[in-house]
N, C-alpha and C positions, 0 to 999 in steps of 0.2 A: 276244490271248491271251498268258500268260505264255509264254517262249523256254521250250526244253529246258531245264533245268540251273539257269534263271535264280534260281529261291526258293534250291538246294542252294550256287550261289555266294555268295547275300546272307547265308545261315547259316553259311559257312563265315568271311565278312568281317570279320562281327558276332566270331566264335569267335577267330579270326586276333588280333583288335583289341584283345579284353580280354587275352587274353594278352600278345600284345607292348606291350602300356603296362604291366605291370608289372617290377619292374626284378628281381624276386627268381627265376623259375623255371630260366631256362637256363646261370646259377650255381649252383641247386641240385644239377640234373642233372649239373653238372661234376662237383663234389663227389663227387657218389655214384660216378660213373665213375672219377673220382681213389682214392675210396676200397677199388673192385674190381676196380682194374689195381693198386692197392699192395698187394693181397691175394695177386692171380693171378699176378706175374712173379717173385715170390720163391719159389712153388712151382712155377712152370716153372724157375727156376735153380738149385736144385735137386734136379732133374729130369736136365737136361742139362749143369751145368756138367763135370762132370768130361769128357763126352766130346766138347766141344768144339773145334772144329781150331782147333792154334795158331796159326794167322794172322789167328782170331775174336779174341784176344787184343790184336793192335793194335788193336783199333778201340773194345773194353770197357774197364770201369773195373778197374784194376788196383792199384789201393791196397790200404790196411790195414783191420783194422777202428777205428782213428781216426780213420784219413781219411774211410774211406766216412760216418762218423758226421759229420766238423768239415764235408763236404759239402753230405750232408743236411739241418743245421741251417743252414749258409748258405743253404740254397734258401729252408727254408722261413721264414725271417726276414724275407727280401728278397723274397721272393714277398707277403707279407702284407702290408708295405711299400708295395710298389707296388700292391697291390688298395685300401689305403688311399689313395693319391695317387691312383689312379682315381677313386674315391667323391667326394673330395674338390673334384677338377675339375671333374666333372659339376654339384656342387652350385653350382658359381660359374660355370658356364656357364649353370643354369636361374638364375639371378640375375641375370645379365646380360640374357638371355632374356625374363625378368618386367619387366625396367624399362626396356630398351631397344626392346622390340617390344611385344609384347604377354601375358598372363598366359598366356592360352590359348595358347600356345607352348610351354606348357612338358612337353604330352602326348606331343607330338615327339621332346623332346631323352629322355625317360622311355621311350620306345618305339624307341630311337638302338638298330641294331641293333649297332653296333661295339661301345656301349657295352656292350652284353650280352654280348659275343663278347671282348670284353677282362675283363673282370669274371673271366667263366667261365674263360676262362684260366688266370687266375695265381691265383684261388681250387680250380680245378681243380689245378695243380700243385702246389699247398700240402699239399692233403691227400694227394694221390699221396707229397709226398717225409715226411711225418709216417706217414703209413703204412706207408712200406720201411722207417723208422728201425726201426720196433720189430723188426726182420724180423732187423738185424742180432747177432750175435752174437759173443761173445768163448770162446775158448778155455776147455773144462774136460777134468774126467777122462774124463766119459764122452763129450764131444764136440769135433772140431775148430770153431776159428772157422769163421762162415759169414759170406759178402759177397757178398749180391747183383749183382752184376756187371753183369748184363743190366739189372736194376733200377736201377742206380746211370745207368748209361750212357744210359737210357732218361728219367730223372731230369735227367740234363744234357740233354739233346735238347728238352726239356719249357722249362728253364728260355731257354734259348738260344730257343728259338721263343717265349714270351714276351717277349724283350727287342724280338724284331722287330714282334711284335705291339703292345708300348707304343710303338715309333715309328710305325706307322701311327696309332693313337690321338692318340697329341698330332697329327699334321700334319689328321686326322679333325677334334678338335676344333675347330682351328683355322681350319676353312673351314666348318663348322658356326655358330659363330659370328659370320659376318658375315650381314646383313640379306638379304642377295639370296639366297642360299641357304636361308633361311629362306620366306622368299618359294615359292623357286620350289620347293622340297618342298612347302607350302598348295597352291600351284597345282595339282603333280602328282595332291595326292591327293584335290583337289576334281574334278576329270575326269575320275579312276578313279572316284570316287563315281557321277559323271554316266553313266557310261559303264555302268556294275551294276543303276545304278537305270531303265534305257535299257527295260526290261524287265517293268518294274515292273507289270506288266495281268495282276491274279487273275482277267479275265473280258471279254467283250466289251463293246467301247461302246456305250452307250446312254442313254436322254435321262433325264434327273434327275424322278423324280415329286413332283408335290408336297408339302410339309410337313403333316399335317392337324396337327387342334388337340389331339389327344388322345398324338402325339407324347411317349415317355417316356424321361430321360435315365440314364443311368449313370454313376455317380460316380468319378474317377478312386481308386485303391485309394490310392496312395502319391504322396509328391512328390519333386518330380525333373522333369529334363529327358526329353524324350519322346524315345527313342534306337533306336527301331524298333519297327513296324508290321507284323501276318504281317497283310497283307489279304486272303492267301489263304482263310486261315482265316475271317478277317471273310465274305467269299463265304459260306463253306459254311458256319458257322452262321447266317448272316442267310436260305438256303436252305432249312436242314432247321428251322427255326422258321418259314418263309413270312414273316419282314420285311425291313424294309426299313429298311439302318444308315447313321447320315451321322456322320460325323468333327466335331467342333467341335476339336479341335486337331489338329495337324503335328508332324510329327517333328521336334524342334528347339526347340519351344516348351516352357516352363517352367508345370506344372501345381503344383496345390495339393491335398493329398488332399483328399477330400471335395466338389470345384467340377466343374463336367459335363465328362466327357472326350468319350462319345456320347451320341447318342439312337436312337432304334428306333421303328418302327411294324408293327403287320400290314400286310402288303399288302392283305389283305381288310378295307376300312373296317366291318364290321359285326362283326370279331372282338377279342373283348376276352379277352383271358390273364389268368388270375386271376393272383396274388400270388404263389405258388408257383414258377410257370413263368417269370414276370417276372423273378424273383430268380435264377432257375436260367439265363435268359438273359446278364444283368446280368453275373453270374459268367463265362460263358463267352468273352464279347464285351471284358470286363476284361484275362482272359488274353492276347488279342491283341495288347494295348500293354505296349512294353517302358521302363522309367525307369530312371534314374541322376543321379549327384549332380552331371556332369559330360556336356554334348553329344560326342558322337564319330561320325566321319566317315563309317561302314558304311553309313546310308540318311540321314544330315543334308546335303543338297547344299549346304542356306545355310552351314552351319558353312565350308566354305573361304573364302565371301565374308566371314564375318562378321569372319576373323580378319585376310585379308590389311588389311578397314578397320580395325580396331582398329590394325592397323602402322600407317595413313597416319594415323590420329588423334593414336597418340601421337609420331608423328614431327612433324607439328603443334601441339602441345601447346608450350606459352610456356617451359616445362623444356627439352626437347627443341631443339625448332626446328630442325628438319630438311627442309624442302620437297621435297629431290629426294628424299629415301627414300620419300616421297607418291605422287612422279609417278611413279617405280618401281613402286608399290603399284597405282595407280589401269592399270596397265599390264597385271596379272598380272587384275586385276577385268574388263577388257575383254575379257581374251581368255576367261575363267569365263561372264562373261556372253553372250561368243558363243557358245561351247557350249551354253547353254542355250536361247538363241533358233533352236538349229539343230534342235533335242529335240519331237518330235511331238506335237503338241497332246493333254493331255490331257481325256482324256472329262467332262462332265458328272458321270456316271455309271455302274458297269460291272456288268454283267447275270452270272449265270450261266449254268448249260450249257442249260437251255430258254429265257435269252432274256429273264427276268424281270429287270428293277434289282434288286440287291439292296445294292449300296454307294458313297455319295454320299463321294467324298474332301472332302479338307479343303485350304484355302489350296494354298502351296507353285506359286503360280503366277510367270510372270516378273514382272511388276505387283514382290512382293514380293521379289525378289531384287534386283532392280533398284534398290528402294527401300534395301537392307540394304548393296548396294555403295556405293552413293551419296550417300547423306542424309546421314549426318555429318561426308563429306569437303568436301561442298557444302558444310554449315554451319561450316566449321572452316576453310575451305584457299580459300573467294573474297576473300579480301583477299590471297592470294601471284597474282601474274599469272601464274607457272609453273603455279601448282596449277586454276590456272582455264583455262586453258589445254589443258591435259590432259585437264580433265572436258569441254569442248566435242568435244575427239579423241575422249574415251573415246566419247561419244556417237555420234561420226561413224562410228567403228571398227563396234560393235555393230548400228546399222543398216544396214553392209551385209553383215550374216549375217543380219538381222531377215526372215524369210518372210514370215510372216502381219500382215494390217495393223493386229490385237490389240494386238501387239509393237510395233509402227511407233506408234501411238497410246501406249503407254507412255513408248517415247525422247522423244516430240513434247513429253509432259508435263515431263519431265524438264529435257528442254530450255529448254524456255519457264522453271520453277521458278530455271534456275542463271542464265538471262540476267536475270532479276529480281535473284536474290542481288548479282550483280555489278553491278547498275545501282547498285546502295544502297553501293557499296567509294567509295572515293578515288583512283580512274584518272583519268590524264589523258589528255588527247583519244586519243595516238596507241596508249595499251592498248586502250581503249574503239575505235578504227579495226580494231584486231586481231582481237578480242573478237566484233565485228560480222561479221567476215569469216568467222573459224570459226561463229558460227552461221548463217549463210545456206550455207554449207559442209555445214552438218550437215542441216539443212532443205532443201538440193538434195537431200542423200544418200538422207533418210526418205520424200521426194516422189516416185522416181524407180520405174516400173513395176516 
């Protein structure tokens, strides 16, 4: 059965994710906050300036009303300035990003919380010091000049904590940009995926009933990548209609409107749903699956795998040609893959609350992770003896987290697949001695009770 809390965490991730990839809300929010603290301390300061202790006076702004003006417009010049060389940087670090690792990378650097947090910053200080400007005032008959004080002083305080914030941002950047940190953020948030989705049981296990022939499918609504699954829900309307629903796609996969997302049956082989009720089903069983233009990490576990290979692919790539950033890669994919060989066998099928199947998952088994870590590093990377290398470890690594002999028969294949690739390279004897060592190596490891 699903954990306490588990579905309200996955909705929170999912919630969390759209937001934090996009680059525009918590500079908005600055804004607005810049714009009603530039409102708010100029009627606090003249509120209290007059009865001020004058030793509050060393520590406020104390100029004219030209200074406080040539001030103001220094901030906000230089403030926008640098929100621009922010922007700027960001774009040439998702540039470097796209062609130095991989594309899919670039939701990362878009979802960079610093970069958000810098942004908002000096976009926040901007309007803050263009909204005291107007505050300020000169000298007439019916009024003395007024100079926000608190505001002004509050204003430098603002500025001055942006300057220190653009130095953690460049040194941010800066280690943002190299591949292993790249890396090893896919890693992190592919095992918080693992670890969310740990949970994942709208219902209890049970054995998978058979497909009849009369079986009817439903068409996905839209296209896009498949970016979450309420199966809770799949449960309970496969429940309160009495059938029984099976997945033909996974979260992660790339659908087509119009081509079968599911299908459905009565549980009662004598029961046929007219047309009405079908459609009424169809509908509700649609709502379940979520799409986008773009896979993201809330319930896509392959998507970590998918990207750290994409780094070893293009680090292998004839442009490129980079092997060790591979065997880096194929490093962060062993220990992904151990996680997942540690992760409790999924059911067949899982029943609801009296007990009845009512929903057949789809794929997302280790077989295809496996295959997603591995396959193009194989086809790309057995002609470097490093990169082949590696992939014998990687294998050796993962089966001894491998539990079930499922798993152990998955590595076995794999195995077998990469000592084939490498028999077809141009090694000479004493690679080919090595080669042979790590997989008898690897073949103890998957043999061993």
């Amino acid at each position: 059965m699903t954990r306490p809390g588990g579905a309200v965490r996955r909705r929170l991730a999912s919630i969390t994710e759209a937001i934090a990839s996009r680059l525009w809300p918590l500079p908005l929010v600055a804004v607005i906050a810049g714009v009603i603290l530039g409102v708010a301390l100029p009627v606090i300061d003249r509120a209290v300036d007059a009865s001020l202790p004058s030793w509050v006076g060393t520590f406020v702004f104390s100029g004219g009303v030209d200074a406080a003006r040539a001030v103001l417009s220094a901030i906000a010049g230089s403030l926008i300035t640098a929100a621009s060389l922010t922007f700027s940087l960001t774009v040439v670090a998702l540039q470097l990003a796209s062609s130095q690792a991989s594309p899919r990378l670039l939701r990362m650097f878009a979802s960079d919380r610093m970069v958000h947090a810098t942004l908002a910053m000096f976009l926040g200080t901007f309007a803050y010091a263009l909204t005291v400007l107007r505050t300020v005032e000169d000298a007439t008959e019916d009024a003395d000049e007024f100079v926000p004080r608190l505001a002004l002083t509050a204003a430098s305080v603002l500025t001055l904590s942006s300057v220190i914030v653009l130095t953690f941002f460049l040194a941010h950047l800066a280690r943002q940009l190299r591949v292993e940190t790249m890396m090893r953020d896919v890693h992190r948030e592919a095992s918080e995926t693992i670890a969310l989705m740990a949970d994942d049981a709208p219902g209890a296990p049970a054995a998978a009933p058979a497909r009849p022939g009369h079986a009817r499918t439903v068409p996905a609504p839209t296209s896009g990548f498949i970016t979450g699954v309420d199966r809770e829900a799949l449960v309970r309307v496969a429940a309160e209609a009495d059938a029984v629903v099976r997945e033909l796609r996974t979260v992660g996969e790339n659908v087509v409107e119009g081509t079968p997302l599911i299908e459905w049956w009565p549980s009662d082989p004598m029961v046929r749903p007219d047309a009405e009720t079908s459609e009424r089903l169809a509908e509700s069983l649609a709502e379940c699956f979520s799409a986008a233009y773009e896979r993201t990490p809330p319930q896509d576990v392959g998507f970590g795998l998918r990207q750290l290979a994409d780094v070893a692919a293009k680090a292998l790539s004839p442009g490129v040609n980079d092997p060790t950033t591979a065997v880096h890669a194929l490093g962060h994919i062993a220990a992904v893959l151990g996680d997942l060989a540690e992760r409790d066998e999924r059911p067949a099928a899982w029943a609801d609350a009296d007990g009845a199947a009512r929903l057949i998952p789809a794929g997302g088994g280790f077989a295809d992770f496996a295959e997603v870590g591995l396959q193009q590093i194989r086809r790309y990377g057995a002609g470097d003896p490093d990169v082949a290398a590696r992939l014998f470890a990687v294998i050796d690594d993962v089966a001894w987290r491998a539990r079930r002999p499922s798993e152990r028969d998955v590595l076995l294949g794999q195995l077998e697949r990469l000592e084939a690739s490498v028999a077809r390279e141009d090694y000479d004897e004493v690679e080919r001695a090595r080669f042979a060592d790590l997989g008898a190596r690897a073949r103890a490891t998957l043999g061993r009770a």
